[in-house]
C-alpha positions as a Markdown table, in Angstrom:
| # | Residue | x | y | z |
|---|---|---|---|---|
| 1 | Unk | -18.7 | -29.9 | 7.6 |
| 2 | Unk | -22.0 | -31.7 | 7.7 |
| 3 | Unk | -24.0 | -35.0 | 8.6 |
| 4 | Unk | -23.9 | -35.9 | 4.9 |
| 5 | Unk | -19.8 | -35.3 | 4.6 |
| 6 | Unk | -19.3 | -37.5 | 7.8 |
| 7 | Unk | -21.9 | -39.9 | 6.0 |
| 8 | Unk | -19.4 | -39.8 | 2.8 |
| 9 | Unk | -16.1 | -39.7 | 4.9 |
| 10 | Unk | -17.0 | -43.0 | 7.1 |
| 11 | Unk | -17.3 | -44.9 | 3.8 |
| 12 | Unk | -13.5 | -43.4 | 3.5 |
| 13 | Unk | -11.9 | -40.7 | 1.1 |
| 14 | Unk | -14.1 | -38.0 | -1.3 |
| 15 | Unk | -12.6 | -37.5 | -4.3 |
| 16 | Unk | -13.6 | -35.0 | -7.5 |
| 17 | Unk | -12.2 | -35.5 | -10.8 |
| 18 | Unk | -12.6 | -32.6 | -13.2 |
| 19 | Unk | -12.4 | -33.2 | -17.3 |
| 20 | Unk | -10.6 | -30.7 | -19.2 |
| 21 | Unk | -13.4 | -28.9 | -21.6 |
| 22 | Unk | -12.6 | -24.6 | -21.8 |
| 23 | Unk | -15.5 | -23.1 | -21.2 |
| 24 | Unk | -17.5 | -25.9 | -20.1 |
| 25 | Unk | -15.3 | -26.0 | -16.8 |
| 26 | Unk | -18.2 | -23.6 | -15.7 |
| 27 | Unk | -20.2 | -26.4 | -14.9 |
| 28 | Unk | -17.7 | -27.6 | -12.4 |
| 29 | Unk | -17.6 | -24.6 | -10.4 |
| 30 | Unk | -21.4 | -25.0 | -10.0 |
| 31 | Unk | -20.8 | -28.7 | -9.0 |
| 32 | Unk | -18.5 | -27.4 | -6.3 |
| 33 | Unk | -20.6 | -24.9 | -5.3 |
| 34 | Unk | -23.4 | -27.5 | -4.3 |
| 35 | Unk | -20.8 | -29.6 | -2.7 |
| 36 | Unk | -20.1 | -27.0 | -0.2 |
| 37 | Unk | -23.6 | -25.5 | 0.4 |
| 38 | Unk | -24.2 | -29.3 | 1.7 |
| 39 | Unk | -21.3 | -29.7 | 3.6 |
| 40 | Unk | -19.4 | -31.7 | 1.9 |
| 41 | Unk | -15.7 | -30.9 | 1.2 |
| 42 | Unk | -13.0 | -33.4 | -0.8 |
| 43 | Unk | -10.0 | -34.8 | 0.5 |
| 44 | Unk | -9.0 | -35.3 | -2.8 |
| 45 | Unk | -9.2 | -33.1 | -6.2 |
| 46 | Unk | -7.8 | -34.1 | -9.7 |
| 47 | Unk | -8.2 | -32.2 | -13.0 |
| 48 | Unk | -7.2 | -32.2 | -16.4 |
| 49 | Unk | -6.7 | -28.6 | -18.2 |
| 50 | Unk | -9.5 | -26.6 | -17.3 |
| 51 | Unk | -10.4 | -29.1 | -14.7 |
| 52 | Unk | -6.7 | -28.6 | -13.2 |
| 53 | Unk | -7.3 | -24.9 | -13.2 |
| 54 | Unk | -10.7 | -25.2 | -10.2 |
| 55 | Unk | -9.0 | -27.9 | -9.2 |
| 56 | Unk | -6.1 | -25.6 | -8.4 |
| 57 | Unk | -8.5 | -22.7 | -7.1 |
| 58 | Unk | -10.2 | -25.3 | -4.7 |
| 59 | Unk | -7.1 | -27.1 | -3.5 |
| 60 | Unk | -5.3 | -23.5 | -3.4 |
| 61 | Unk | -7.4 | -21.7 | -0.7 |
| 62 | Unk | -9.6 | -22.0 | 2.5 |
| 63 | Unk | -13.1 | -23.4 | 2.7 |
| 64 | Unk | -14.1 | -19.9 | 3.4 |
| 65 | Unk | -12.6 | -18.4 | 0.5 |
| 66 | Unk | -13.3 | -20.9 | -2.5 |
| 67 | Unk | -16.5 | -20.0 | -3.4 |
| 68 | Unk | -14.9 | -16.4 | -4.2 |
| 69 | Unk | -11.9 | -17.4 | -5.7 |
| 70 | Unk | -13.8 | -19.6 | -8.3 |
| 71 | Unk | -16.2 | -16.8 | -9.0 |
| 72 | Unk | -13.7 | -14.1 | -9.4 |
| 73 | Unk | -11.7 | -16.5 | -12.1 |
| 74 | Unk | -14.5 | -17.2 | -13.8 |
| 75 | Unk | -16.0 | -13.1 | -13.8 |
| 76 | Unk | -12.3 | -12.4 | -14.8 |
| 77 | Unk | -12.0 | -15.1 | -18.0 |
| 78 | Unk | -15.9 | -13.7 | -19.4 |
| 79 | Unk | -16.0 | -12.3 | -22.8 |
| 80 | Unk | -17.3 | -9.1 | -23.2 |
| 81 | Unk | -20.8 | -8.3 | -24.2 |
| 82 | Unk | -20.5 | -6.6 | -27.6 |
| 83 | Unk | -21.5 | -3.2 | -25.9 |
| 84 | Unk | -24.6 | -4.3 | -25.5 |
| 85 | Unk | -26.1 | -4.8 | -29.4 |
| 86 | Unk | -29.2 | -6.2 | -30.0 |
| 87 | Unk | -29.3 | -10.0 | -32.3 |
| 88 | Unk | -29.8 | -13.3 | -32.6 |
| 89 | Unk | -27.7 | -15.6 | -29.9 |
| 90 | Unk | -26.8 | -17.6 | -32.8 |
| 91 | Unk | -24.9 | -14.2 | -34.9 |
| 92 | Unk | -23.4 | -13.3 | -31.1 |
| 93 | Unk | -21.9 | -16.4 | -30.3 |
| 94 | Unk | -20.2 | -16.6 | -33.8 |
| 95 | Unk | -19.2 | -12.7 | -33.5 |
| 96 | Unk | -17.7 | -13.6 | -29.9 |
| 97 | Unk | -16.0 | -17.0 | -31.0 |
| 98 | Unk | -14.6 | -14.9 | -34.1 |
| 99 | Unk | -13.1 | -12.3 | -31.4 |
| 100 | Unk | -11.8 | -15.2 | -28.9 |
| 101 | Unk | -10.0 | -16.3 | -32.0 |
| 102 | Unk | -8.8 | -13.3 | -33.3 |
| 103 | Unk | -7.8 | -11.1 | -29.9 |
| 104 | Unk | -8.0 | -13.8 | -27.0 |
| 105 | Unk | -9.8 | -13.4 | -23.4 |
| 106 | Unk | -7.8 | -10.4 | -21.6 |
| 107 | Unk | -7.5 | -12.3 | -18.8 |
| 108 | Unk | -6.9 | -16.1 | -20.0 |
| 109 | Unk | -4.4 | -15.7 | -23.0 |
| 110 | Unk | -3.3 | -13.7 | -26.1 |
| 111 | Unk | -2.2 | -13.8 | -29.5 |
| 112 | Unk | 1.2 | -14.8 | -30.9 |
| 113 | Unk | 1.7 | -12.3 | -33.8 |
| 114 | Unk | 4.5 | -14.3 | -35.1 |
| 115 | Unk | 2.8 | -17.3 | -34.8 |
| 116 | Unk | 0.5 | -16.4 | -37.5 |
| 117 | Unk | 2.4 | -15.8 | -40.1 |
| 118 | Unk | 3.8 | -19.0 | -41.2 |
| 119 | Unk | 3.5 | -22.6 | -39.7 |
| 120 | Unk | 7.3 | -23.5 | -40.3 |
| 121 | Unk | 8.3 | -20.3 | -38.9 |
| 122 | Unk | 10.5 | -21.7 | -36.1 |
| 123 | Unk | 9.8 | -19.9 | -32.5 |
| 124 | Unk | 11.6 | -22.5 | -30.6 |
| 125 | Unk | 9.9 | -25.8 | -28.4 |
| 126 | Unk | 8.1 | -23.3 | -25.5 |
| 127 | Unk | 7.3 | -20.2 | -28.2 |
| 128 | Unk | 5.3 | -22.5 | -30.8 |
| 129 | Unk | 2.0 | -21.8 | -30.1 |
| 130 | Unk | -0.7 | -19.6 | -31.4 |
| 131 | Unk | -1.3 | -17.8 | -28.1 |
| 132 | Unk | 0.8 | -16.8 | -24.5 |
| 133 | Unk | -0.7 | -18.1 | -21.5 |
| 134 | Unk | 1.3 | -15.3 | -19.6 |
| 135 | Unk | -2.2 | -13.6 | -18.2 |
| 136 | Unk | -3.5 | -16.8 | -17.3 |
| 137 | Unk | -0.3 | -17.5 | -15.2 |
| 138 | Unk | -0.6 | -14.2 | -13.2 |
| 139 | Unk | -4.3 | -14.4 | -12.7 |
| 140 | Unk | -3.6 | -18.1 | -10.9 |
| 141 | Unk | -0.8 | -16.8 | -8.9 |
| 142 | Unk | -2.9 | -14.1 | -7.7 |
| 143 | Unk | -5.9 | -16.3 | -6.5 |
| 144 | Unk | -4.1 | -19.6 | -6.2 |
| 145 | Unk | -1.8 | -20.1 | -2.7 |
| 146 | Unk | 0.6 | -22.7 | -3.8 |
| 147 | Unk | 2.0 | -23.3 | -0.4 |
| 148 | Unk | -1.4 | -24.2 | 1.1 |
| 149 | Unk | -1.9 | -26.5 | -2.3 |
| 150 | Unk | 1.4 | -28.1 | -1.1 |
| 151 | Unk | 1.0 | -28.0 | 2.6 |
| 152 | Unk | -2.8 | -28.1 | 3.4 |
| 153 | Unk | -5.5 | -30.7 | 3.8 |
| 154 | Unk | -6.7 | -31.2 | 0.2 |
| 155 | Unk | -4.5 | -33.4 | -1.8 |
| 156 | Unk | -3.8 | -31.8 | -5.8 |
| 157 | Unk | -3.7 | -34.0 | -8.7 |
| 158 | Unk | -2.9 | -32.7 | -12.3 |
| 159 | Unk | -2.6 | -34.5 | -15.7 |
| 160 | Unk | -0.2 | -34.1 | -18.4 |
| 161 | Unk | 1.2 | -35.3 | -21.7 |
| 162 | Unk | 4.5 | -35.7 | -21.7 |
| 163 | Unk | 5.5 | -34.3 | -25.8 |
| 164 | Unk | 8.7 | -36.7 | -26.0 |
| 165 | Unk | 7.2 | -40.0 | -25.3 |
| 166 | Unk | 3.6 | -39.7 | -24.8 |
| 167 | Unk | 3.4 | -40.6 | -21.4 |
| 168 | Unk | 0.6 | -39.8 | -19.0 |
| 169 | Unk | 2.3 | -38.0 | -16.0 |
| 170 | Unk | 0.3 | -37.2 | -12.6 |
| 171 | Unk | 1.3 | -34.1 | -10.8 |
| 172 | Unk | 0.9 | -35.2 | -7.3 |
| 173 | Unk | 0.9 | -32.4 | -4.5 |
| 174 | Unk | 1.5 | -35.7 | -1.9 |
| 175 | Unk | 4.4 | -36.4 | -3.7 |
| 176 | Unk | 6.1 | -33.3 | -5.4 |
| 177 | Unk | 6.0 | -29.5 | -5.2 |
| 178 | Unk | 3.5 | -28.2 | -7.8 |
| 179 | Unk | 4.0 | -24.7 | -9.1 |
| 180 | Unk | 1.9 | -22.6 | -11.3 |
| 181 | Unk | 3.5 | -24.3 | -14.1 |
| 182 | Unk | 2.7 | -27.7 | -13.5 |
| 183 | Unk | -1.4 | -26.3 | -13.8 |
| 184 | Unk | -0.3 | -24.5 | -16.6 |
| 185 | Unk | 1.3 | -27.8 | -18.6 |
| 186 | Unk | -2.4 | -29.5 | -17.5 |
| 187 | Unk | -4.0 | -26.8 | -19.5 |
| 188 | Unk | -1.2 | -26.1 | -22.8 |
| 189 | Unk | -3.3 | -27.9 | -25.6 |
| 190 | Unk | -1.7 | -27.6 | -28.9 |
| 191 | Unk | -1.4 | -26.1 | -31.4 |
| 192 | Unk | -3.5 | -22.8 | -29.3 |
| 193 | Unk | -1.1 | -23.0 | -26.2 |
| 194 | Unk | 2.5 | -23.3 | -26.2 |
| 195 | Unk | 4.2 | -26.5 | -24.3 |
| 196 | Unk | 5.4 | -25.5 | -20.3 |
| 197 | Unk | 8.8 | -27.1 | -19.6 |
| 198 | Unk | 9.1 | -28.9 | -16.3 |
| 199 | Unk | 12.2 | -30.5 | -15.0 |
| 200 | Unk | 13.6 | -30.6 | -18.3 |
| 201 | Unk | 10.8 | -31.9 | -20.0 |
| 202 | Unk | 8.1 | -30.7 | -22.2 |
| 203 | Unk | 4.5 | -31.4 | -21.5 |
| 204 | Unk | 1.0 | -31.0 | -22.9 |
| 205 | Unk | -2.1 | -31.0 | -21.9 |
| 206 | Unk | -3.0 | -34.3 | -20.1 |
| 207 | Unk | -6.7 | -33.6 | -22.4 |
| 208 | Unk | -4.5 | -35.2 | -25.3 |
| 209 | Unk | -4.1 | -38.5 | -24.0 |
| 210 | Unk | -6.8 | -38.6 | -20.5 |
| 211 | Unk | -9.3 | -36.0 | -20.8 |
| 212 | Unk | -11.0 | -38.4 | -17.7 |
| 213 | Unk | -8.0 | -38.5 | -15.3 |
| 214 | Unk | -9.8 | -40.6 | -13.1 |
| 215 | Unk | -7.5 | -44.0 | -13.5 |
| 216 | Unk | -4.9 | -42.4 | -11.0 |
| 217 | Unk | -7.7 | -42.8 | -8.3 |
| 218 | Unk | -8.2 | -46.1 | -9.2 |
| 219 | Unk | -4.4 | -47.2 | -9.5 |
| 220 | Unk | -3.7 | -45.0 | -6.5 |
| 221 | Unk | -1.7 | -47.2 | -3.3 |
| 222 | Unk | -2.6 | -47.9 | -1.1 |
| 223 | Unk | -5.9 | -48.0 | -2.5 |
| 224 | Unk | -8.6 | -46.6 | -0.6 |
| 225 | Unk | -12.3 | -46.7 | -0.1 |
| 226 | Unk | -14.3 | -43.8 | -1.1 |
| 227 | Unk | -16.6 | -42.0 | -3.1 |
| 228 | Unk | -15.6 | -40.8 | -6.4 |
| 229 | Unk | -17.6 | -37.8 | -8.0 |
| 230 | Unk | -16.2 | -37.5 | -11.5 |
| 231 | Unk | -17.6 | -34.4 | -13.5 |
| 232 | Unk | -17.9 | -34.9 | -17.7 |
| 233 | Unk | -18.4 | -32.0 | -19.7 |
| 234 | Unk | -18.0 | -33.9 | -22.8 |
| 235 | Unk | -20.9 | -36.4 | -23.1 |
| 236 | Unk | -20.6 | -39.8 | -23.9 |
| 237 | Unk | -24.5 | -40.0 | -25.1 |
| 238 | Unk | -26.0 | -38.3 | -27.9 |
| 239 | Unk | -28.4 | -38.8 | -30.9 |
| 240 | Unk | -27.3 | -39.5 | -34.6 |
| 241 | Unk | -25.3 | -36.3 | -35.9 |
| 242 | Unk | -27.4 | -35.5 | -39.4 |
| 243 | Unk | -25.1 | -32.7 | -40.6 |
| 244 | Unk | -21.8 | -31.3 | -41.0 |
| 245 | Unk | -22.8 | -28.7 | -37.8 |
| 246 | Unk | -23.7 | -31.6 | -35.5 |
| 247 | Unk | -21.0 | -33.8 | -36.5 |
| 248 | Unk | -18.2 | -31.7 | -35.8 |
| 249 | Unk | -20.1 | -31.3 | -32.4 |
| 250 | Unk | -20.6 | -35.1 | -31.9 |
| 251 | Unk | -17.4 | -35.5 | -32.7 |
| 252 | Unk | -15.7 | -33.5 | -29.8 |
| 253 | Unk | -17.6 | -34.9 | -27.8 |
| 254 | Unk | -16.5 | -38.3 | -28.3 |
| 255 | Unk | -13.0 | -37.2 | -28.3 |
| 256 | Unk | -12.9 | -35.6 | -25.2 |
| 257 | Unk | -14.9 | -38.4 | -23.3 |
| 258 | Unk | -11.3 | -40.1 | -23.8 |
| 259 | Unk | -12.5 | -43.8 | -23.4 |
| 260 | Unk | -14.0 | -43.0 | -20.0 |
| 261 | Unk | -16.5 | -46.1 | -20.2 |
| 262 | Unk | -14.0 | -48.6 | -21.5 |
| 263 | Unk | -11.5 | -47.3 | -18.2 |
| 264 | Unk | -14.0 | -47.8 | -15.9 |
| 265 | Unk | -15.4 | -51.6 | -16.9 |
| 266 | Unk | -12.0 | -52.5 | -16.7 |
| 267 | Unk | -11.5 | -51.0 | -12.8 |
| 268 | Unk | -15.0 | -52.5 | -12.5 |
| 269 | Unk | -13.4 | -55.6 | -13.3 |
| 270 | Unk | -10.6 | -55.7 | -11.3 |
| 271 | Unk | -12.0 | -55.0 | -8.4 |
| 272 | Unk | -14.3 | -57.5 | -8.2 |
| 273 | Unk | -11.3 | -59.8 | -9.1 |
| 274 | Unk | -10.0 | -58.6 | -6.0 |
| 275 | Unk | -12.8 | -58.9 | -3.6 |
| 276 | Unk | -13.0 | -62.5 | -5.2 |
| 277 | Unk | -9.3 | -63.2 | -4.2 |
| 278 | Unk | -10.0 | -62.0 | -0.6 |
| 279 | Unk | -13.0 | -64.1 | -0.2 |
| 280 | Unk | -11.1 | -67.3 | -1.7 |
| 281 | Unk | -7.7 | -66.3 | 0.3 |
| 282 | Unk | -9.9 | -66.8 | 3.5 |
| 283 | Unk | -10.5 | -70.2 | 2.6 |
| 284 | Unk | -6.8 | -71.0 | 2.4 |
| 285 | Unk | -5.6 | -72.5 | 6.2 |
| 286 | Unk | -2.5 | -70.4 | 6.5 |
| 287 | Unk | -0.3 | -73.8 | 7.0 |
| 288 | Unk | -1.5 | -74.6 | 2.9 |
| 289 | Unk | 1.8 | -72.3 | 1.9 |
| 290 | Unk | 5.0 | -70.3 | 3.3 |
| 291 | Unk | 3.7 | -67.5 | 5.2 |
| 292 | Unk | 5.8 | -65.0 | 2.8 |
| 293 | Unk | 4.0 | -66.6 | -0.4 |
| 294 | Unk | 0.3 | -67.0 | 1.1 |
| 295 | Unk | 1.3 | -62.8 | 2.5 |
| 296 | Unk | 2.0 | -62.2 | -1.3 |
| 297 | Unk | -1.0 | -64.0 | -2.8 |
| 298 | Unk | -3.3 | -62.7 | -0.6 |
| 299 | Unk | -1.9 | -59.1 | -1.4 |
| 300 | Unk | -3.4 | -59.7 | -4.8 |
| 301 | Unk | -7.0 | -59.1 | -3.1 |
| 302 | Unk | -8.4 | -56.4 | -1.1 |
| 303 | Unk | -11.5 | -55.4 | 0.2 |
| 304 | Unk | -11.8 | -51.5 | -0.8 |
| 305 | Unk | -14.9 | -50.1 | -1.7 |
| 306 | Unk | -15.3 | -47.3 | -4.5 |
| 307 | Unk | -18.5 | -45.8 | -5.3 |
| 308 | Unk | -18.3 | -43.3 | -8.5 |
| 309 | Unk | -20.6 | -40.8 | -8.9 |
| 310 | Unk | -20.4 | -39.9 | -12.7 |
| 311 | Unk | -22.5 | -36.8 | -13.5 |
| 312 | Unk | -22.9 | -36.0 | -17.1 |
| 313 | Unk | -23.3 | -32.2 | -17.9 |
| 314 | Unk | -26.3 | -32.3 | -20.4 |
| 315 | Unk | -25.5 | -29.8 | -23.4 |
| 316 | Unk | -27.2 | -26.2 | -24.0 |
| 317 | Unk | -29.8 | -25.6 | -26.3 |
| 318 | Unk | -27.4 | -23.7 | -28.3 |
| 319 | Unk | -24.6 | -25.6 | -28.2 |
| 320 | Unk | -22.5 | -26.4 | -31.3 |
| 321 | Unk | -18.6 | -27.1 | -31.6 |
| 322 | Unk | -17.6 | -24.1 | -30.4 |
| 323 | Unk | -18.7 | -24.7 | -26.9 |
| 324 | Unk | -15.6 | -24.5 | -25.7 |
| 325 | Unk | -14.6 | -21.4 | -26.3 |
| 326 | Unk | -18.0 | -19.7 | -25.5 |
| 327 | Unk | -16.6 | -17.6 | -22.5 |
| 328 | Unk | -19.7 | -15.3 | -22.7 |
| 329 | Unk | -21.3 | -14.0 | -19.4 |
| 330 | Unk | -24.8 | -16.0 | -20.1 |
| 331 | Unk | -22.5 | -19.2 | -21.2 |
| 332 | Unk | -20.7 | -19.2 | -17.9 |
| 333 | Unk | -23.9 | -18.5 | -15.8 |
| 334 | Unk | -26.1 | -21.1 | -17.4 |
| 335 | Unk | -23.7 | -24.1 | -16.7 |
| 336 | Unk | -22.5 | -22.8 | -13.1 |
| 337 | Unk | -26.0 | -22.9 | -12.2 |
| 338 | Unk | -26.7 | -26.3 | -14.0 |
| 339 | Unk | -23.6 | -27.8 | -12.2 |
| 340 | Unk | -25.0 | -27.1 | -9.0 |
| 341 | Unk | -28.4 | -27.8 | -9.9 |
| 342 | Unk | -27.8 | -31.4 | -11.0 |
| 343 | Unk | -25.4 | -31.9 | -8.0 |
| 344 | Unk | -28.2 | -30.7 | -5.8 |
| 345 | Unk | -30.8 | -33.2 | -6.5 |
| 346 | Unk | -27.8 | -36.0 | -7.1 |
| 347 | Unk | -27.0 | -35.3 | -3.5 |
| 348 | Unk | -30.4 | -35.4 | -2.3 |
| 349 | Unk | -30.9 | -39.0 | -4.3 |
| 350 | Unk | -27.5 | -40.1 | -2.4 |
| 351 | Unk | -27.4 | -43.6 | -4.9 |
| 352 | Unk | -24.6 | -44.7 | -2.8 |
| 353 | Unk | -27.1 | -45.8 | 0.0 |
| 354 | Unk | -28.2 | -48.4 | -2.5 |
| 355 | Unk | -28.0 | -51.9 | -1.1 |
| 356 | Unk | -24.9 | -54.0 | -3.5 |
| 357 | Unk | -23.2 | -57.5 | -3.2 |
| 358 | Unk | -20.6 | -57.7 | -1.4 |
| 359 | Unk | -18.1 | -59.2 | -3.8 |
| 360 | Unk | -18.4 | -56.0 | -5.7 |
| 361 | Unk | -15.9 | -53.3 | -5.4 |
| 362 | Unk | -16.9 | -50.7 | -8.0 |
| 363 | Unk | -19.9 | -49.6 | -8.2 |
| 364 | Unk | -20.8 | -46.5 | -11.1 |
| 365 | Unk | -23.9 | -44.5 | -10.6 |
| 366 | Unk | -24.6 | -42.3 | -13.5 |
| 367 | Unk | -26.3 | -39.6 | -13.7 |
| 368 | Unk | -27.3 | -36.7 | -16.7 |
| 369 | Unk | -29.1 | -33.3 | -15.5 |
| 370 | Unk | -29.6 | -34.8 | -11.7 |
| 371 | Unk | -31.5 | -38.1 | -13.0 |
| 372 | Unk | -30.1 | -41.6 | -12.4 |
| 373 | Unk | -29.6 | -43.1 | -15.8 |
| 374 | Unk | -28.1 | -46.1 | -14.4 |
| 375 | Unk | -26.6 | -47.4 | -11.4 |
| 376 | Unk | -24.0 | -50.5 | -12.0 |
| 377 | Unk | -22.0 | -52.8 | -10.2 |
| 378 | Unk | -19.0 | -55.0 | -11.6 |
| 379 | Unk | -19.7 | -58.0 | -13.8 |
């Protein structure tokens, strides 16, 4: 540990949400990576899909080993390099995507023969998908030590879509046993993966309804004081899309930002409400009510303090929709070393020394390649 994690950990739990994004997840290895080079371990770690999967490899081994255990997932899921053939990025990035498509990562997942050949072929409810996640399940079982995600320090949350009744299900290592499967189910977006069957029910990846599974933090209770890094490989900002290419880029991105803004005003919101119901329950002589009903109105307020760190990956010169699946060596190394770049120099800024009001409860600083674009408190 370090002077800046007891810093964090007196201003109470550190928590890192991970957004679901393929590929992109790269960039949350590197966030991680800068984390630890300062010192700075979470008590906490929820992911969605891709984000559940290094959640899983963080939660799932020792300090001493997690640097290594990401980096061996990550060198095991590259694509290959075309045997080294000269050409444009832009024709090599299409070639790769058209292989990922076609013959799938080795180590990640693999066709469905079957699955091709008709879409009303039926395959039955945990078959109907275009690709087996089988060698993605034995590379986490191989890195990932369930028992220490169920039994050690660092609590594991995981998202989910529940297929039957769209529900948003949490995963919670403090509150069940999670297996392999449960990361699995995180990750099983549809049509591409097939649906991983857990206690009798079906599930999807939690991508589909929360790609920012950051509102279990906020609804957690107790609720708890904290800082809150939250990791977005989707961004929210970007310029006018002027072409069918950009548009279908835009558009995922927008998607897969999954309402993140709108969910945090609201927790904004209510937790100033709260503060404001703590500060005017202090005003109230205890003889103004019964003690049970003055106890239960005053349990409307609390006095919790989150800060949220939102870092924004910025996209790659060479991005396009496809980003996702660009598992190429160059693609991984670029955003690993961008994630820990930009958590670097967000660390070094440390917004949450920033002076506030105390009424406010929630207070977002956000932040896009390292730079502070704005730092906000409820209202």
């Amino acid at each position: 540990m370090s002077q800046l994690h007891d810093e964090l950990a007196a201003r109470g739990q550190i928590v890192l949400v991970f957004q679901g994004g393929g590929a992109l997840g790269a960039y949350q290895a590197g966030v991680y990576e800068a984390l630890h080079d300062a010192g700075v371990e979470p008590d906490w770690i929820v992911g969605t899909s891709i984000g559940a999967i290094n959640a899983a490899l963080i939660a799932g081994s020792t300090q001493e080993t997690r640097l290594k255990k990401l980096a061996e997932f990550w060198r095991r899921v590259e694509q290959g390099n075309l045997m080294g053939m000269p050409m444009p990025d832009w024709i090599g990035q299409n070639i790769r995507n058209a292989m990922t498509i076609t013959s799938g990562l080795p180590a990640f997942f693999r066709p469905r023969p079957f699955a091709f050949l008709s879409p009303l072929m039926g395959l039955g409810a945990e078959q109907a998908a275009y690709y087996s996640l089988d060698p993605l399940r034995e590379l986490l079982n191989e890195l990932v030590d369930f028992d220490r995600i169920n039994h050690g320090p660092t609590r594991l949350s995981v998202g989910a879509a529940k297929v039957q009744s769209a529900e948003m299900v949490y995963f919670d290592s403090d509150r069940e046993t999670l297996t392999v499967d449960h990361i699995l189910a995180s990750g099983a977006l549809p049509p591409a993966f097939p649906a991983v069957r857990i206690n009798g029910e079906l599930y999807w990846d939690g991508g589909i309804l929360s790609n920012t599974p950051v509102e279990i933090v906020f609804d957690d209770e107790p609720r708890r004081s904290g800082t809150v890094f939250t990791v977005h490989l989707w961004n929210p900002h970007g310029p006018e899309p002027d072409s069918i290419w950009q548009v279908l880029n835009r558009q995922k991105d927008l998607q897969y930002s999954s309402r993140a803004a709108q969910n945090i005003k609201r927790q904004r919101q209510l937790h100033r409400l709260r503060h404001v119901v703590t500060e005017i329950a202090k005003l109230v002589p205890d003889t103004a009510a019964s003690a049970s009903r003055l106890a239960e109105l005053r349990g409307y307020g609390c006095d919790t303090r989150m800060h949220v760190i939102r870092l924004l990956a910025p996209s790659l010169d060479s991005e396009d929709h496809s980003k996702d699946i660009d598992f190429s060596a160059n693609g991984i190394k670029l955003r690993r070393e961008a994630g820990y770049r930009h958590t670097a120099e967000t660390l070094a800024q440390a917004p949450w020394r920033e002076e506030i009001d105390p009424l406010e409860g929630f207070v977002l600083h956000e932040l896009s390649g390292g730079e502070i674009i704005r730092t906000a408190a409820a209202g």
